[in-house]
N, C-alpha and C positions, 0 to 999 in steps of 0.2 A: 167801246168798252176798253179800260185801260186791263192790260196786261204787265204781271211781273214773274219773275222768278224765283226762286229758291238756290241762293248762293251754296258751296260746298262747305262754308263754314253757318251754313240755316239762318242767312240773313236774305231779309226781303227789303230791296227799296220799296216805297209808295212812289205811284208816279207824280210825275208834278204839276198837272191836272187835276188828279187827288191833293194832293196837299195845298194846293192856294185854294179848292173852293173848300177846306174846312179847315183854312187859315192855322194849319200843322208848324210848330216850327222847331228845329233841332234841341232836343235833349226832351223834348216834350212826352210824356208819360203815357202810354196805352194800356186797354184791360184788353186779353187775350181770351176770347171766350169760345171754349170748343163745344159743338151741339150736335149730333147726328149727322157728323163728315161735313160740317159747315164748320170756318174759322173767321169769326168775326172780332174787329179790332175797332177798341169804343176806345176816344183820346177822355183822360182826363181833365175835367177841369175843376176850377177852383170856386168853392163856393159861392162866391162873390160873382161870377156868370150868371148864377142866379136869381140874384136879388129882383125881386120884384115879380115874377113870371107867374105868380100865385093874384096878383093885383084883378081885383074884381070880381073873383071867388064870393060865392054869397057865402055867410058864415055861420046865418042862421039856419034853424029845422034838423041841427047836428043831437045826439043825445051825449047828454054827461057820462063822464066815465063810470060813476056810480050807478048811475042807470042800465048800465051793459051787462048784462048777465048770460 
Protein backbone atom coordinates (compact mmCIF):
# COMPACT_ATOMS: atom_id res chain seq x y z
CA UNK A 1 0.00 0.00 0.00
CA UNK A 2 1.54 3.22 -1.07
CA UNK A 3 1.68 5.86 1.50
CA UNK A 4 1.96 9.92 1.44
CA UNK A 5 1.81 12.69 3.40
CA UNK A 6 0.36 15.94 3.88
CA UNK A 7 3.05 18.75 3.38
CA UNK A 8 2.85 22.05 5.78
CA UNK A 9 1.90 24.01 2.77
CA UNK A 10 -1.40 20.92 2.15
CA UNK A 11 0.45 19.52 -0.72
CA UNK A 12 0.41 15.70 -1.22
CA UNK A 13 2.90 13.85 -3.58
CA UNK A 14 1.35 10.65 -5.48
CA UNK A 15 3.73 7.94 -5.28
CA UNK A 16 5.36 6.90 -8.30
CA UNK A 17 4.02 3.52 -8.30
CA UNK A 18 0.77 5.51 -8.46
CA UNK A 19 1.57 7.61 -11.07
CA UNK A 20 3.14 5.19 -13.84
CA UNK A 21 0.23 2.55 -13.38
CA UNK A 22 -2.35 5.47 -14.23
CA UNK A 23 0.07 6.99 -16.59
CA UNK A 24 -0.14 10.77 -14.36
CA UNK A 25 2.01 13.26 -15.84
CA UNK A 26 3.03 16.69 -14.42
CA UNK A 27 0.73 19.69 -14.73
CA UNK A 28 -2.12 17.05 -15.39
CA UNK A 29 -5.61 18.12 -13.84
CA UNK A 30 -7.46 16.00 -10.93
CA UNK A 31 -11.24 16.18 -9.39
CA UNK A 32 -10.95 16.42 -5.72
CA UNK A 33 -13.96 14.67 -4.45
CA UNK A 34 -14.75 14.53 -0.71
CA UNK A 35 -17.41 11.89 0.57
CA UNK A 36 -17.88 10.66 4.22
CA UNK A 37 -14.08 11.33 5.58
CA UNK A 38 -12.89 9.60 2.10
CA UNK A 39 -10.85 11.85 -0.39
CA UNK A 40 -10.78 10.74 -3.57
CA UNK A 41 -8.80 12.09 -6.61
CA UNK A 42 -10.21 11.10 -10.17
CA UNK A 43 -7.39 12.58 -13.08
CA UNK A 44 -8.92 14.32 -15.83
CA UNK A 45 -9.05 13.31 -19.16
CA UNK A 46 -9.79 14.53 -22.47
CA UNK A 47 -12.69 13.53 -24.41
CA UNK A 48 -10.93 11.93 -27.07
CA UNK A 49 -9.87 8.97 -24.24
CA UNK A 50 -13.04 8.14 -25.02
CA UNK A 51 -13.74 7.65 -28.32
CA UNK A 52 -15.11 4.50 -29.05
CA UNK A 53 -15.80 2.75 -25.38
CA UNK A 54 -19.59 2.83 -26.20
CA UNK A 55 -18.65 0.35 -29.45
CA UNK A 56 -21.06 -2.50 -29.57
CA UNK A 57 -23.84 -0.98 -27.37
CA UNK A 58 -26.97 -2.51 -28.86
CA UNK A 59 -29.03 0.60 -29.72
CA UNK A 60 -32.14 -0.79 -30.38
CA UNK A 61 -35.36 -1.47 -27.64
CA UNK A 62 -34.42 2.38 -26.39
CA UNK A 63 -37.92 4.69 -26.37
CA UNK A 64 -38.10 8.06 -28.16
CA UNK A 65 -38.02 10.98 -26.34
CA UNK A 66 -41.52 11.79 -27.18
CA UNK A 67 -42.58 8.61 -25.89
CA UNK A 68 -41.18 9.39 -22.16
CA UNK A 69 -43.62 10.74 -20.03
Amino acid sequence: MARTKVSPKYQVVIPKEIRERHGLKPGQEMQVISRGGTITLVPDRPLSAFRGILRGMPTTGYREKKDRT
